[in-house]
C-alpha positions in Angstrom: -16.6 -19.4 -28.3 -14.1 -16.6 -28.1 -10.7 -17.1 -29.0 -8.2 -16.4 -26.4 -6.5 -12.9 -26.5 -3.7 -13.4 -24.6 -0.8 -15.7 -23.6 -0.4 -17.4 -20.5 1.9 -15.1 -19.2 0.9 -11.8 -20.4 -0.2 -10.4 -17.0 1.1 -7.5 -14.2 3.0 -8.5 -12.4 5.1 -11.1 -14.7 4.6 -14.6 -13.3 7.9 -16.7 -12.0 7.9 -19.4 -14.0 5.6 -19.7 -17.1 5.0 -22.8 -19.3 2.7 -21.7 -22.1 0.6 -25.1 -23.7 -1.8 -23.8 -26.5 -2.7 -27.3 -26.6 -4.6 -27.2 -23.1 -6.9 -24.5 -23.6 -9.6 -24.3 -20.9 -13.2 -23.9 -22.4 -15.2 -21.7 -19.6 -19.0 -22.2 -20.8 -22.7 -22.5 -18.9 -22.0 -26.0 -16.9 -18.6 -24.5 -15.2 -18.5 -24.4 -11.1 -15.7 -23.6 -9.0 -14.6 -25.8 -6.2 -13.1 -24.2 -3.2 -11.5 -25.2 0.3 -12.5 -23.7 3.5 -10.0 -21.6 3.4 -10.2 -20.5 -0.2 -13.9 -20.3 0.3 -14.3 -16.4 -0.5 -11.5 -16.4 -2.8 -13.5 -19.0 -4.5 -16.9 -16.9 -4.8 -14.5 -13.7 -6.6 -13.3 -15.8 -8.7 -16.7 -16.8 -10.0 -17.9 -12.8 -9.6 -15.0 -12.3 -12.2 -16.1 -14.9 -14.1 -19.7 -14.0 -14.1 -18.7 -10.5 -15.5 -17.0 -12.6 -18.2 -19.4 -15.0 -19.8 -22.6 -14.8 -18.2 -23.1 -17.8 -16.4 -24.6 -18.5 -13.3 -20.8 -20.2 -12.0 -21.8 -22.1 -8.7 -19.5 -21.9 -6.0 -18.9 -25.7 -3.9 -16.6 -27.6 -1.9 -18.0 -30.5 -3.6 -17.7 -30.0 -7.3 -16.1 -27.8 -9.7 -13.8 -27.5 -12.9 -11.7 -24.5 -11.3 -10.5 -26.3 -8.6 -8.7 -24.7 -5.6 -5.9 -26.4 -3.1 -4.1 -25.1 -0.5 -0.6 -26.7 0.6 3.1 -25.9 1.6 5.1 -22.9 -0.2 6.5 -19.4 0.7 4.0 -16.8 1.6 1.2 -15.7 -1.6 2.9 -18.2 -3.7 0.9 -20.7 -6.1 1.0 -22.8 -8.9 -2.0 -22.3 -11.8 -2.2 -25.2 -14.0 -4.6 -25.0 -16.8 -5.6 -27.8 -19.0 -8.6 -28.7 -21.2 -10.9 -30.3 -18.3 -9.7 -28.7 -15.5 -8.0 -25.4 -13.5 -6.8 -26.2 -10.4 -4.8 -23.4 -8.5 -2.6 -24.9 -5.9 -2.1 -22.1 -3.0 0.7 -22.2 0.2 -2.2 -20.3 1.7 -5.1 -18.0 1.2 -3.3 -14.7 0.2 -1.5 -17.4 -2.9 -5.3 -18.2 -3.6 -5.9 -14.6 -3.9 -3.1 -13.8 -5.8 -3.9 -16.3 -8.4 -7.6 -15.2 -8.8 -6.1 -12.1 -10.0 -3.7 -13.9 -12.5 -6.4 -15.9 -14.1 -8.9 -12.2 -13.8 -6.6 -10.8 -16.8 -6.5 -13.9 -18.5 -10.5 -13.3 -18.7 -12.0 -10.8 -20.9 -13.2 -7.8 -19.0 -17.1 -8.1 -20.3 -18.9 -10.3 -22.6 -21.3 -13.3 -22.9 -20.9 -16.7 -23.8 -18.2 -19.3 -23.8 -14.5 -17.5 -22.9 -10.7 -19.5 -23.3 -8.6 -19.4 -20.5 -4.8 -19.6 -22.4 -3.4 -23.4 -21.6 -0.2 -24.4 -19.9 1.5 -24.0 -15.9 2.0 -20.9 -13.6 4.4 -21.3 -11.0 4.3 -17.9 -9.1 5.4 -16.3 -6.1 6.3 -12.7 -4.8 10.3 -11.1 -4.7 9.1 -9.1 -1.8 6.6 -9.5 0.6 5.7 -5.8 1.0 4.2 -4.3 -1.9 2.7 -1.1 -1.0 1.0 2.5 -1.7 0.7 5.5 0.3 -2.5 7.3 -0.3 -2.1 11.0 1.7 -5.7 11.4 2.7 -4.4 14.6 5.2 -3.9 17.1 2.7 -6.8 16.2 0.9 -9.4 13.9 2.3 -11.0 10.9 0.7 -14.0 9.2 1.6 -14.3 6.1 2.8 -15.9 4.5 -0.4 -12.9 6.5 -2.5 -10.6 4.7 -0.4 -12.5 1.3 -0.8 -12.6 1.8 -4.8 -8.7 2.9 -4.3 -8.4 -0.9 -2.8 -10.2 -2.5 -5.3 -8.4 -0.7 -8.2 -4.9 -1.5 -7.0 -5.5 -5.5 -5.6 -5.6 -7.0 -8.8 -2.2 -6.1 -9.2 -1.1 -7.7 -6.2 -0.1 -4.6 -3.7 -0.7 -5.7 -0.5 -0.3 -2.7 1.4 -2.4 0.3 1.8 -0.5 3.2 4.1 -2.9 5.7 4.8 -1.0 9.1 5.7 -3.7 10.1 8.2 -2.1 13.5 9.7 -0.1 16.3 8.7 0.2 20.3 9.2 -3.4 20.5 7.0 -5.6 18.0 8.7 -5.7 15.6 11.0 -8.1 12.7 9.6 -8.8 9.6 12.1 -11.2 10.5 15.4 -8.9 9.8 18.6 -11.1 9.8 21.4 -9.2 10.8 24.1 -8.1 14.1 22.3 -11.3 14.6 20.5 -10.5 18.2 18.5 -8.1 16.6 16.7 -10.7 15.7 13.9 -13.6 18.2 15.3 -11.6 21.1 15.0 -8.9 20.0 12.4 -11.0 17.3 10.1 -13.8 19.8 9.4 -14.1 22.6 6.6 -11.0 24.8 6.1 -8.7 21.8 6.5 -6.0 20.5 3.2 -4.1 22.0 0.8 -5.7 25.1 -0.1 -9.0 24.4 2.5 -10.4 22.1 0.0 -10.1 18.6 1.6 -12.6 18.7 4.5 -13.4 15.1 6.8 -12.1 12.8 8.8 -13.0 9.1 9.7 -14.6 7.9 12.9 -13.1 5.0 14.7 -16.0 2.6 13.0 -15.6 4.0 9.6 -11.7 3.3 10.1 -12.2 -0.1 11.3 -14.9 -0.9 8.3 -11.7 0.1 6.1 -9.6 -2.3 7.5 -11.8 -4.9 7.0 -12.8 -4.4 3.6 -9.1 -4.1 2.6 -8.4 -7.4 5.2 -10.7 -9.3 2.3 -8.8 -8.1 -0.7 -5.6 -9.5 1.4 -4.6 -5.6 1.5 -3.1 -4.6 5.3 -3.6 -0.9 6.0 -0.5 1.0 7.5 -1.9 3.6 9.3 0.7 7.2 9.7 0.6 9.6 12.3 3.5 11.7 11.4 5.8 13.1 14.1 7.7 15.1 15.7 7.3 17.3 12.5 3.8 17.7 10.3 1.9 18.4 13.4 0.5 22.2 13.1 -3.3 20.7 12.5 -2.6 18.5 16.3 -1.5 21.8 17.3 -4.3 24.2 16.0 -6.7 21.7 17.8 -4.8 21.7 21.3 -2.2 24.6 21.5 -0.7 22.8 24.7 1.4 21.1 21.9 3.2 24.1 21.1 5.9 25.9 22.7 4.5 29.0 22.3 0.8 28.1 23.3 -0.8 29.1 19.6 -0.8 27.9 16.5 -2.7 29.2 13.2 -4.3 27.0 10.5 -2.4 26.7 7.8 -3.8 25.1 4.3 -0.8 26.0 2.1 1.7 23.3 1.1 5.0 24.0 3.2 7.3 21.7 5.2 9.1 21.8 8.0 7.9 24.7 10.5 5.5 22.8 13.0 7.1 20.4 16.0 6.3 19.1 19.0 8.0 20.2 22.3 10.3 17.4 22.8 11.2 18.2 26.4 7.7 18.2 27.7 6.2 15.8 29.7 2.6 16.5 27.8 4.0 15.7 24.4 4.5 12.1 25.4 0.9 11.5 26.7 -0.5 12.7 24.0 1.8 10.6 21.3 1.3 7.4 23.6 -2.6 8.3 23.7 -2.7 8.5 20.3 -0.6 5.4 19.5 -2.7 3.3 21.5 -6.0 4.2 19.7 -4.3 3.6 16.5 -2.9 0.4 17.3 -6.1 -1.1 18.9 -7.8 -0.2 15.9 -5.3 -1.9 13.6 -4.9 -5.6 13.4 -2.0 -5.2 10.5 1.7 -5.2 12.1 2.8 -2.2 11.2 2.2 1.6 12.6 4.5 4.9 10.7 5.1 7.4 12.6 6.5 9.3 10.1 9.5 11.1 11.4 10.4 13.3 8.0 10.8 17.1 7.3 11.5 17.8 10.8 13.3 20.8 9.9 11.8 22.8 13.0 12.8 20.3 15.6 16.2 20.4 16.6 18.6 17.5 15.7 19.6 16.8 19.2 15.5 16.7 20.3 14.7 14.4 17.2 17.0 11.7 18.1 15.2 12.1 21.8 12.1 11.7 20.5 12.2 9.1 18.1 14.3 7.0 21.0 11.5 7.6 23.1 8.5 6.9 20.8 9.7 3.7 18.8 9.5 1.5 22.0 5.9 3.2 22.5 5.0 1.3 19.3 6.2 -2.0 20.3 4.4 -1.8 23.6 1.5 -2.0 21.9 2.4 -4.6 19.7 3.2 -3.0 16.4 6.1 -3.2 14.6 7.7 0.7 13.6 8.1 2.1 10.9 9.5 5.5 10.2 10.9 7.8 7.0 14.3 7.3 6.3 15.1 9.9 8.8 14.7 7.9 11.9 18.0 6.1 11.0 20.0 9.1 12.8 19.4 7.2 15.5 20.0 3.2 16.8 17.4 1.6 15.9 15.7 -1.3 17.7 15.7 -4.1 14.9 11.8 -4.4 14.8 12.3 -0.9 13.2 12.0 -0.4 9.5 13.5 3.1 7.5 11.6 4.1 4.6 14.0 5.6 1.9 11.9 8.0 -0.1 14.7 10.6 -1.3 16.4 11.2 -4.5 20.2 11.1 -3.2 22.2 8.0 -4.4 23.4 7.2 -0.8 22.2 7.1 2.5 25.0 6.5 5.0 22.0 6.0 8.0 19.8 3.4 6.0 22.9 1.9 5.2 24.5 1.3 8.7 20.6 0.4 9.6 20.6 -2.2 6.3 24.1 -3.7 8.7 22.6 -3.6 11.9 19.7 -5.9 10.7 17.1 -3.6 9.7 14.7 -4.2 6.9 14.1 -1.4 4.5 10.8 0.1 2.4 12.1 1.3 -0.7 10.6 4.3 -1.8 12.5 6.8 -4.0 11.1 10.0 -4.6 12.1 9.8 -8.5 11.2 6.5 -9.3 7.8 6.1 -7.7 6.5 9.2 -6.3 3.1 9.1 -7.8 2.7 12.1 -7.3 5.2 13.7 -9.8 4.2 15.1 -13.1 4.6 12.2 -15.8 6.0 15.3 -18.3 6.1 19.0 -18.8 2.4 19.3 -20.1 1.0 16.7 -17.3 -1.8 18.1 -15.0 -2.1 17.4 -11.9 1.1 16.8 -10.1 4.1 18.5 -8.7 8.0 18.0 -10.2 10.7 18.6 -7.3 11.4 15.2 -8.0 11.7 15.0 -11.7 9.2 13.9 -14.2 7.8 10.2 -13.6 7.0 8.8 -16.9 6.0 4.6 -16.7 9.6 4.0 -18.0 11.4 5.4 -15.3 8.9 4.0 -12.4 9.6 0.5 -14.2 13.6 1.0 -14.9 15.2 0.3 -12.0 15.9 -2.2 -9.0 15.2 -2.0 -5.7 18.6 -4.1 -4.5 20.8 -1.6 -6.7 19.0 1.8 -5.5 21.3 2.2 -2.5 24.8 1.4 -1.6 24.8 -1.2 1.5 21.0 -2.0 1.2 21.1 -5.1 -0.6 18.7 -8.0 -1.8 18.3 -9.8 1.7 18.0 -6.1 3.6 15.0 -5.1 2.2 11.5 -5.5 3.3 9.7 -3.9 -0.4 9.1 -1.2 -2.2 6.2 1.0 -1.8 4.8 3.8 -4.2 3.5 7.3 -2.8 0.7 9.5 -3.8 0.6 12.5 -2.2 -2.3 14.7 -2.4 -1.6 18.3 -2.8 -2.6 18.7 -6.2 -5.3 16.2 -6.1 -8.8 17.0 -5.9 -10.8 14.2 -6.6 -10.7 10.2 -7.5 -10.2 10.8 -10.9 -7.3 12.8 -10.1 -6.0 9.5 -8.2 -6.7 7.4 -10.9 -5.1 9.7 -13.4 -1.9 9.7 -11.6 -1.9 6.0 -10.1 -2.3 4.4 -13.4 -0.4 3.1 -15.5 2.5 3.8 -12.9 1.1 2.0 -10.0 1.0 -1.6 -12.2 4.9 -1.1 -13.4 5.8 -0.5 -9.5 3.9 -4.0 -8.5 5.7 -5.8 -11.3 9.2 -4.2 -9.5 8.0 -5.7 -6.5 6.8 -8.6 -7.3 8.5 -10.3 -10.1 12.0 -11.7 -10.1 14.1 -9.7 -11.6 15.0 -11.6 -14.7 11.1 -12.3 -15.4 11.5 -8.2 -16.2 11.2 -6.9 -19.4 
């Protein structure tokens, strides 16, 4: 038997409450079974997968018998309570996603490969989330990623209890999910030439976009899908020049911001956005649907409020809640709406008066999690406008304390960013995901004083 190699509460993200008892030490060996609910039932069968990996053992999955023993009761949202003793685990869950979320507790209490007997540590877990939006943007416009990269994306950030996956599906460089009523979107601007630098080529069809939703549904991940507007639009416009004011627009695979937008004052623009928002949404059984709103340097500030006035009840009629970049707080928002602060300014007087009005905010800043940002001088890839973003610095701050008037109670969660101008492949994902990506989740999830 293997002696255990960690304590109780030495996982990401910190655990609430923690009561360490080296006395109740939980022997995993060759007769152990897991008992599930129906509800639990395929949280059950990855908990024995994990296991499996673990010791070796067959681990037969029941509703009948077991010595990991699932429950599910009463409690806030993803929360649980993991008590582990010499006979018995039992994980008492307010619901499936607390089920989840325990699995992946007791997964790093587990060693990562190995045969034979394995010690679970001994004691109580009483866990449950600070935020209930914990999320990651993956930019799959300026370079794409397949759908199984996406998929192993999922599985790598799960454990780690982000529960949000926003998919930045469009931008000046490529426009990556087939619409079918406007079908050059993705056969003129998915194909070859498209991202940064024409190296990010593809797009997903409807069914390999709805097979992506599913597999993240059963990792108790919700994809936010992005169509960015009224800015970020050149590859919409390459594909149908009606967009444009001007009736042309030229590819463009280089990294600038801010020159593409759509004609506000056009009846056309609106079809088209509506159109698109209500293939999006039918494909999308999550809540939420961005659209974007950032950089739009090129539409005029008078036009943007229009716009975004006119497009955020769009949304609702098709029964998704909005949300938008932090920009979309120049204008009253309905307060389904939610900003999404990504800048590195110590104020913002809109997300503030939004925050007072009732709004819930996604957390974002540009300096603090921007994945994308270089950890240090020397660090390839990764840009730096933002600063250098070593783990310290994603991990040394608080949400409630990043902007004046946003508070505890006013925000929704924090999300991390990964944009993919610099990235060129999975590995570059995983290089500058991780170890970042695990200090975020504990930001989000753990209570502030369980921080260290």
């Amino acid at each position: 038997m293997r002696e255990p190699t960690t304590e109780l509460g030495d996982v990401i993200p910190a655990p609430a409450e923690v009561w360490p008892d080296p006395a109740a030490d939980f022997t995993v060996h060759s007769g152990t079974a897991v008992r599930t609910t129906s509800a639990t039932a395929a949280v059950g069968e990855a908990l024995a997968a994990a296991i499996r990996a673990a010791t070796g053992y067959r681990i037969p999955v029941s509703q009948t018998a077991g010595s990991i023993a699932f429950t599910v009761g009463t409690g806030p949202p993803e929360s649980y309570t993991l008590e582990v003793g010499p006979t018995e685990v039992t994980i008492a869950a307010s619901d499936a996603a607390g089920a989840f979320a325990a699995v992946q507790t007791l997964r790093q209490l587990l060693p990562l490969t190995g045969q034979g007997d394995a010690t679970i540590p001994g004691g109580r877990i009483v866990d449950r989330p600070r935020f209930g939006y914990r999320g990651v943007l993956l930019d799959v416009a300026r370079h794409f990623f397949t759908s199984d990269e996406v998929k192993a994306y999922i599985d790598a950030i799960a454990p780690f209890k982000i529960n949000h996956l926003h998919l930045h599906l469009t931008d000046d460089q490529g426009w990556r999910l087939e619409i079918k009523s406007w079908p050059e979107l993705t056969s003129v601007s998915g194909g070859r030439g498209t991202g940064v630098g024409g190296a990010g080529a593809g797009f997903y069809t409807q069914e390999e976009y709805a097979d992506l939703v599913s597999y993240a549904a059963a990792r108790f991940v919700t994809i936010v899908p992005e169509i960015d507007m009224p800015g970020h639009v050149n590859a919409a416009q390459v594909a149908y020049p009606e967009l444009t004011a001007e009736g042309a627009a030229r590819p463009r695979t280089d990294a600038a911001v801010g020159y593409s937008s759509l004609v506000v004052g056009r009846p056309e623009t609106y079809v088209f956005v509506e159109d698109v928002l209500r293939e999006v949404a039918a494909l999308t059984p999550g809540p939420y649907l961005h659209i974007g709103g950032d950089e739009a340097d090129a539409t005029p500030p008078a036009d943007y409020r229009t716009f975004i006035t006119k497009v955020l009840p769009l949304v609702a009629r098709y029964g998704k809640r909005p949300i938008g970049w932090y920009e979309i707080a120049a204008v009253d928002l309905p307060e389904s709406a939610v900003p999404q602060f990504w800048r590195i300014e110590a104020a913002s007087d809109g997300v503030a008066r939004a925050a007072a009005n009732g709004n819930k905010v996604i957390m974002s800043p540009a300096d603090r999690v921007y994945l994308d940002m270089k950890y240090d001088v020397d660090s390839r890839p990764g840009l730096d406008w933002a600063g250098y973003v070593e783990v310290r610095r994603a991990y040394d701050w608080d949400p409630a304390d990043r902007l004046p008037g946003v508070g505890e109670d006013a925000l929704l969660g924090v999300e991390a960013a990964l944009w993919s101008e610099t990235l060129r492949s999975l590995t570059d994902v995983q290089t500058m995901t991780f170890p970042r990506l695990p200090a975020v989740a504990e930001v989000a999830w753990s209570a502030r004083e369980r921080r260290d």
